[in-house]
N, C-alpha and C positions, 0 to 999 in steps of 0.2 A: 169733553176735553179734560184732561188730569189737572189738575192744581200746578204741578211743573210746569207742565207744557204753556199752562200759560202765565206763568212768571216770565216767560222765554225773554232774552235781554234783550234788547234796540240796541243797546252801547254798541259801540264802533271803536276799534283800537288801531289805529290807523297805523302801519309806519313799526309797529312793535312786534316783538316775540308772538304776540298772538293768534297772529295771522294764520299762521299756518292752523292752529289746532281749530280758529274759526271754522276754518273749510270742513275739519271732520267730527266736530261734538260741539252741539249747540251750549249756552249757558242760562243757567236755570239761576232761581233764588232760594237760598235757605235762610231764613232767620235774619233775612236782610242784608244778606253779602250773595252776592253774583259768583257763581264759578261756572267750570266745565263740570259735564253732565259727569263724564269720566270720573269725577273725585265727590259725586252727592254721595255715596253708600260712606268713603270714610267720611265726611263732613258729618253725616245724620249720627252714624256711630261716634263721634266726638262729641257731636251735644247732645246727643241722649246718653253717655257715660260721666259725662263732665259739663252738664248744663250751665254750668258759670263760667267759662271759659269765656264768653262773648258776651256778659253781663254788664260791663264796665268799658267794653272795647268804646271809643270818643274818636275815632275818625271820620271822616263826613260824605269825602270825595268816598263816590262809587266806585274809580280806579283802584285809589287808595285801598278801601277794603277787599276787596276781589286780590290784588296783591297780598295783602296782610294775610289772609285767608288761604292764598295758595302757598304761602311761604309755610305755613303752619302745617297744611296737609303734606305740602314735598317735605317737610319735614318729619313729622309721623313715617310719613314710606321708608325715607330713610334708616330711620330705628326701628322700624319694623321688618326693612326685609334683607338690612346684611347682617351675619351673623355678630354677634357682640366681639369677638376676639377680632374680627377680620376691620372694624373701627381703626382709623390710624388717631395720632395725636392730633391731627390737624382737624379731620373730621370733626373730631369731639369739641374742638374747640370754637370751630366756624357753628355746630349744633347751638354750645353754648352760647353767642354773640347772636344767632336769630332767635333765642328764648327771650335773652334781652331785649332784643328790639318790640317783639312782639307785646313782651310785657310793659312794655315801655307807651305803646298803642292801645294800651287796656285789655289783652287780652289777661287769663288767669289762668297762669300754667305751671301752678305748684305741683300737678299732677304727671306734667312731662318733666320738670324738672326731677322730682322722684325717680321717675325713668332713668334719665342721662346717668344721674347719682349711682344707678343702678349697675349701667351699663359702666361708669367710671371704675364701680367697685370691682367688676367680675374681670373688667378687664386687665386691671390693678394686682388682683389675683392671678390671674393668667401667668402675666411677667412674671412675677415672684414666685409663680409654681415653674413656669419656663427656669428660670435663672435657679430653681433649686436643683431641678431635672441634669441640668449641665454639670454644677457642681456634685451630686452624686455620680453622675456619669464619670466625670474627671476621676475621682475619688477610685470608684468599683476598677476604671481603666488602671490606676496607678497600682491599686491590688493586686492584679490581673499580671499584670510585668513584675510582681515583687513574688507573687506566687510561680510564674516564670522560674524567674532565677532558683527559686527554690528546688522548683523540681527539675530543671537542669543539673543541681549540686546533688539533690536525691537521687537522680541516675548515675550520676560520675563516680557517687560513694559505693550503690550496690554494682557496679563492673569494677569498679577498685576491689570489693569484697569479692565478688566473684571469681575474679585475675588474682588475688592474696593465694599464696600455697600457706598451710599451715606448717611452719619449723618441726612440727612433732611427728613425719612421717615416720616410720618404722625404722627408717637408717638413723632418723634423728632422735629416737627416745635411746638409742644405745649412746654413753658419751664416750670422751676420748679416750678414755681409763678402761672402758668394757669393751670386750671384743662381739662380734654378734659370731654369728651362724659360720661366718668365713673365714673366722680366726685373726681377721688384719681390724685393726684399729679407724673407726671411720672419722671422717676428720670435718667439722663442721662448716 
């Protein structure tokens, strides 16, 4: 029998959100916090990455920590699997209040907090490459009608030119004083 299998928990959650996922994934133990079997691979990857994480954790009740513990993992899923821009403000900010709690439980998560930091930065970025996006747009759009008008005035001038007869036709280089070919005086 595996070392998991037989951690397997007795606890009973009577009456709670549990219920349900009792029926489809047993809960195992890692390092002394009880979870679902569904969340050992991230749990082992968090504390073989970050082995202090749960160094200092001072909770007792076995509820207690299995919560604390699944709030941290739903947490990781989160920042791991919507893309950073797609984050709203709110998200970010409920993220940052269960970093707090947790740290506050003894977990040690200077290293997620780096994360959020992270995800604050690019998102931060984002906006401010958005809002620059706009303002060039604006800008090129405003050109664009200004370049317009131009070449509207550029067409009207070459069929103005084009429509122009030059004064200097043949009747017009003779003036009133010279007769041409016809012997009669042409008159401008």
């Amino acid at each position: 029998m595996s070392k998991i299998a037989e951690s397997k928990s007795t606890l009973s959650h009577h009456g709670t959100a549990y219920d349900e996922d009792l029926d489809n994934d047993e809960i195992v133990n890692i390092k002394g916090f009880w979870i679902f079997r569904s969340k050992l691979g991230l749990a082992k990857r968090v504390f073989e990455k970050h082995p202090e994480t749960a160094t200092k954790f001072c909770l007792k009740s076995e509820f207690a920590k299995e919560t604390y513990l699944t709030a941290l993992l739903d947490l990781i899923d989160m920042m791991n699997m919507l893309p950073q821009q797609s984050l709203f403000e709110a998200e970010l900010k409920e993220a940052e209040n269960t970093i707090f709690d947790l740290e506050a439980a003894g977990f040690k998560l200077d290293w997620l907090k780096r994360k959020l930091e992270e995800i604050h930065d690019t998102k931060k970025k984002a906006k401010n490459r958005t809002a620059r996006m706009r303002e060039l747009d604006r800008k090129i759009q405003k050109h664009l009608e200004e370049l317009s008008v131009l070449q509207e005035e550029m067409k009207k001038e070459q069929f103005e030119a084009m429509c122009d007869k030059p004064e200097y036709y043949l009747d017009s280089l003779c003036s009133n004083e010279v007769t041409c070919d016809s012997s009669e005086p042409i008159n401008k």
